[in-house]
C-alpha positions in Angstrom: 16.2 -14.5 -5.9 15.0 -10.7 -5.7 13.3 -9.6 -2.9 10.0 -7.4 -3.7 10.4 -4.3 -2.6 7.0 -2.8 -1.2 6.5 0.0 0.5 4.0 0.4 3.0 2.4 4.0 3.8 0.3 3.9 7.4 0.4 6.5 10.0 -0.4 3.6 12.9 3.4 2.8 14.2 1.6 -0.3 16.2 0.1 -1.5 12.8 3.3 -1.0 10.4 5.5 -2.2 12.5 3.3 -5.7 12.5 2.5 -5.4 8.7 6.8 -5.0 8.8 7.6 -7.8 10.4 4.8 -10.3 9.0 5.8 -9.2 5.6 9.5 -9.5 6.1 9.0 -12.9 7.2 7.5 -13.6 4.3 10.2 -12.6 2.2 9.1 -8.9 1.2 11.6 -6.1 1.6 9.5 -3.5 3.5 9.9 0.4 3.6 7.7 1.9 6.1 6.0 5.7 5.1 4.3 7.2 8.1 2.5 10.0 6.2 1.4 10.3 2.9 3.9 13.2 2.2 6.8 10.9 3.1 5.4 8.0 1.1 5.4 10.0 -2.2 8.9 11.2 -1.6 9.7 7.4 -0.9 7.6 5.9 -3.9 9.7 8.2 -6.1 13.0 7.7 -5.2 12.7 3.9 -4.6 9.9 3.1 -7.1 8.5 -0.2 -5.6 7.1 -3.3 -7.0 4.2 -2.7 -5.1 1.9 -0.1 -2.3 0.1 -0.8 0.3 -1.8 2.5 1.4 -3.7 3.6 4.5 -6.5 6.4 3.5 -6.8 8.3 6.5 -3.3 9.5 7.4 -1.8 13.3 8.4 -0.1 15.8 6.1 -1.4 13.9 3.0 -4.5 11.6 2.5 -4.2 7.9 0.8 -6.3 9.5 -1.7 -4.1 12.7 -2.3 -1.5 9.8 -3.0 -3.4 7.6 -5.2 -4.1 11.3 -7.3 -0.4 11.9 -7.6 0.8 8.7 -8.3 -1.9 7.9 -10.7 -0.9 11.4 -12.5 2.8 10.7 -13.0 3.4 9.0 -15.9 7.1 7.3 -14.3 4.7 6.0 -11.1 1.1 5.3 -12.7 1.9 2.0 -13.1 2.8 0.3 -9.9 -0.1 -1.6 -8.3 -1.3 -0.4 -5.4 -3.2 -2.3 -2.0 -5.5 -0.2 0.0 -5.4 -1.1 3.1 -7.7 0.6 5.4 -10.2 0.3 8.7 -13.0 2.6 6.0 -15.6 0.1 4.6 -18.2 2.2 3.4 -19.1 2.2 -0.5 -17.9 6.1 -1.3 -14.1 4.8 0.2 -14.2 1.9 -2.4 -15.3 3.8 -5.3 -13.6 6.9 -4.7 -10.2 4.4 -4.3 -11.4 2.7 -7.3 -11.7 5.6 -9.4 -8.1 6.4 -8.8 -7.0 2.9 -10.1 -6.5 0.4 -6.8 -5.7 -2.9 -7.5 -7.3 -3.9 -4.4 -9.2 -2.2 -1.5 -9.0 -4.4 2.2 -10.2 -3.6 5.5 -7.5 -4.1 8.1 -10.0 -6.0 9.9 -11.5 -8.7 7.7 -8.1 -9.8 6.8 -5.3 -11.5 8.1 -1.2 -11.0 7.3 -1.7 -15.2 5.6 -4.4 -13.8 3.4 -2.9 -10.1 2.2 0.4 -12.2 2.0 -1.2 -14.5 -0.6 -2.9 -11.4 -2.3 0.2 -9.5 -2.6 1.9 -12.5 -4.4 -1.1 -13.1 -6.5 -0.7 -9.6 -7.7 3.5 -9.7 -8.3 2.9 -13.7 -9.9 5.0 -15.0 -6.9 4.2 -18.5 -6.8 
């Protein structure tokens, strides 16, 4: 069976190395991005099934990503997980605008339930 290949993009080392590990368990293969500059030079040369993106993050916002990748015709298309410690209503529009599939703070949810969302998204059963 093929492993889905996500790639996660979050400046926190404590948090994406517990994201890696949870989701690995779970059966994911995990790429880590620790800025948004590296995670668009990783989203384009591995093109994963999926993104989950911080919005606050150095060199290049989760926003400037979502821009890019929503403008590139090759990339546009794969769904993407915001996953971020912002709840106000301008952070979910704003990532709404730029075509999430889903917008989660870090807090109200646990590695069980983004597990099941991830696989609700890529039809895992």
């Amino acid at each position: 069976m093929k492993k889905n290949q996500i790639l996660l993009i979050e400046d926190d080392q404590y948090i994406s190395r517990a994201y890696q590990e949870g989701l690995e368990y779970a059966g994911f293969k995990i790429d880590v991005a620790h800025d948004g500059a590296e995670g668009m030079k990783k989203v384009r040369l591995e093109k994963p099934d999926l993104i989950l993106l911080d919005l606050i993050m150095p060199i290049k916002s989760g926003y400037q990503v979502l821009k890019e990748l929503k403008a590139d015709e090759n990339l546009k298309d794969i769904p993407v997980i915001i996953l971020t410690n912002l709840d106000d209503a301008e952070s979910v529009s704003k990532a709404a605008e730029n075509g999430v599939f889903d917008f989660l703070v870090k807090s109200d949810w646990t590695l069980e339930q983004l597990v099941k969302r991830i696989k609700d998204k890529l039809n895992i059963v």
